[in-house]
Structure formats: C-alpha cells, structure tokens
C-alpha positions as semicolon CSV with decimal commas, in nm:
position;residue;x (nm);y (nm);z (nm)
1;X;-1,686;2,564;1,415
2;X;-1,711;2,311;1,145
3;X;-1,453;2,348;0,876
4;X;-1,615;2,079;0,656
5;X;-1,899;1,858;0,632
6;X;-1,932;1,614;0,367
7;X;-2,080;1,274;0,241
8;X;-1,943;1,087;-0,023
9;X;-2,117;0,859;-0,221
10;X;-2,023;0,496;-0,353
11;X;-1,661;0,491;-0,267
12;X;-1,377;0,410;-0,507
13;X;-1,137;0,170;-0,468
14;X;-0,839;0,349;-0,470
15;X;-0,967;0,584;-0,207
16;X;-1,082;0,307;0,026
17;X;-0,731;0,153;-0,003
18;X;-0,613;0,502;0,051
19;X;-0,865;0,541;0,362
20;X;-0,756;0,155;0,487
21;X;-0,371;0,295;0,531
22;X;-0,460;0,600;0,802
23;X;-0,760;0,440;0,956
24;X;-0,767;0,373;1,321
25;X;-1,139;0,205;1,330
26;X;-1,290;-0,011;1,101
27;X;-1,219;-0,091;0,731
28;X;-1,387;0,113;0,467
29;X;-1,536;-0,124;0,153
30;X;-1,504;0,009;-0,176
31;X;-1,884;0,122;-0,291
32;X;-1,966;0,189;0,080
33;X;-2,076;0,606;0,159
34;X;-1,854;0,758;0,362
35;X;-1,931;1,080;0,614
36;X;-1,629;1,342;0,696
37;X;-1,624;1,603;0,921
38;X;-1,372;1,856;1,019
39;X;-1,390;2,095;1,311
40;X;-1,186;2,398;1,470
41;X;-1,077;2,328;1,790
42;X;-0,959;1,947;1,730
43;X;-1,126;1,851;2,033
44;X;-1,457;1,886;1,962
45;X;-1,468;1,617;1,703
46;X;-1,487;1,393;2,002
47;X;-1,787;1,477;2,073
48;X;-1,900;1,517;1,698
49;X;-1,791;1,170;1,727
50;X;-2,011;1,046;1,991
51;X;-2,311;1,234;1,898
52;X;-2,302;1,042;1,514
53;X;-2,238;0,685;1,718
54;X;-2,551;0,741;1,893
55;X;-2,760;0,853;1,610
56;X;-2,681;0,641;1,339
57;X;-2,596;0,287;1,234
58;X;-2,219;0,388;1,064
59;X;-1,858;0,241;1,133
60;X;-1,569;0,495;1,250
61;X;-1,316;0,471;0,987
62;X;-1,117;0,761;1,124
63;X;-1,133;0,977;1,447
64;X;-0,828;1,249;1,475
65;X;-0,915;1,478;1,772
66;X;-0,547;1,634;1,751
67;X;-0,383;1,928;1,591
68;X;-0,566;2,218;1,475
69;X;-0,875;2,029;1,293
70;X;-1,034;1,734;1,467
71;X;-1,154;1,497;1,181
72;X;-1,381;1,197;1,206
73;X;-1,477;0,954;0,924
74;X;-1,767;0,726;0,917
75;X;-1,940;0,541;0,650
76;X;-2,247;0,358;0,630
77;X;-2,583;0,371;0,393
78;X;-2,662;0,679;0,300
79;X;-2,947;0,733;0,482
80;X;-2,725;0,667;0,821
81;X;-2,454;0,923;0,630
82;X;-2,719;1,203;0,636
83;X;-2,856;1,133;1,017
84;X;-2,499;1,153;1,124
85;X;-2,464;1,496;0,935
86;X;-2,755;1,623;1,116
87;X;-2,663;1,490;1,435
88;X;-2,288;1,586;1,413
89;X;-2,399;1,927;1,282
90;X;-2,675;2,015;1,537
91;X;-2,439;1,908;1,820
92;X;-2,158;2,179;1,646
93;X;-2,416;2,448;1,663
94;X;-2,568;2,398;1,990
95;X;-2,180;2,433;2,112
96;X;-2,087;2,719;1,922
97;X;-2,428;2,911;2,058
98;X;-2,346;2,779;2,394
99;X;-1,991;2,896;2,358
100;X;-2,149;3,250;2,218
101;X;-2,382;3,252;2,573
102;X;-2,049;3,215;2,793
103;X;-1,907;3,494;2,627
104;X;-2,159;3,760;2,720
C-alpha cells in the first residue's frame, strides 16, 4: 500500500544538497521537481520504480527497496512528476487488488 505520494515543486537548495548526500542515482538540481513515493512492503517500490522509468522522462535520485518502506525519488518537469504519480500509483493499486483476488 502506498504510505506516501508526493511531488514537490521547484526544489531548494538546501534540500537538493541534502538529497545529493543519500542519493544512489543521479544528482538532484536545485529548482528541479522532485517525485517521492513510499510503499509498505519495501519491495514493491521496485516495481513502483520501473513502472515511473517507463512512463516518464525523470532521473532516479533515490531508490531504497529495503526495510519496512521502499522509497523511490525522481525528479523531472512537472508534467513528467505527475505521469510518474499516475503510473507509480495505478501500478500500486492494480497490486493491492491483485493481492485482494489471491486472498479469496
């Protein structure tokens, strides 16, 4: 399930220097938008993840797929913020319904 799903306009500088110390993908520019996502279980973000690289023009700033919550960071224009939203976000509900189906 998604714990959070946010975009975040016109980045500061102090959080993109902040971003630039944990990242494990590309730099983040100060100004840039930036897309964050967490999800319960951790792994799932992966394919969050993959789902948002195929639907959008972004860079991965951050990808954490361990521990409890799975976060992923990507930023981009805004318009490729909000398509990786919707992508990342349909992708979390067609799991949790096909996750629901299994149950029964």
């Amino acid at each position: 399930s998604i714990v959070t799903s946010q975009i975040i306009t016109n980045v500061s500088p102090y959080l993109a220097q902040l971003l630039g110390r944990l990242r494990q993908g590309s730099m983040i520019i100060s100004h840039e938008n930036l897309f964050l996502m967490e999800v319960i279980p951790a792994a799932y973000i992966a394919i969050a993840a993959n789902e948002v690289e195929k639907a959008s023009d972004v860079k991965l700033i951050h990808f954490d797929p361990i521990g409890a919550y799975g976060r992923l960071f990507v930023s981009g224009s805004v318009e490729s913020a909000k398509t990786a939203q919707r992508a990342a976000e349909e992708k979390m509900a067609e799991m949790a319904e096909k996750s629901m189906r299994e149950e029964m």
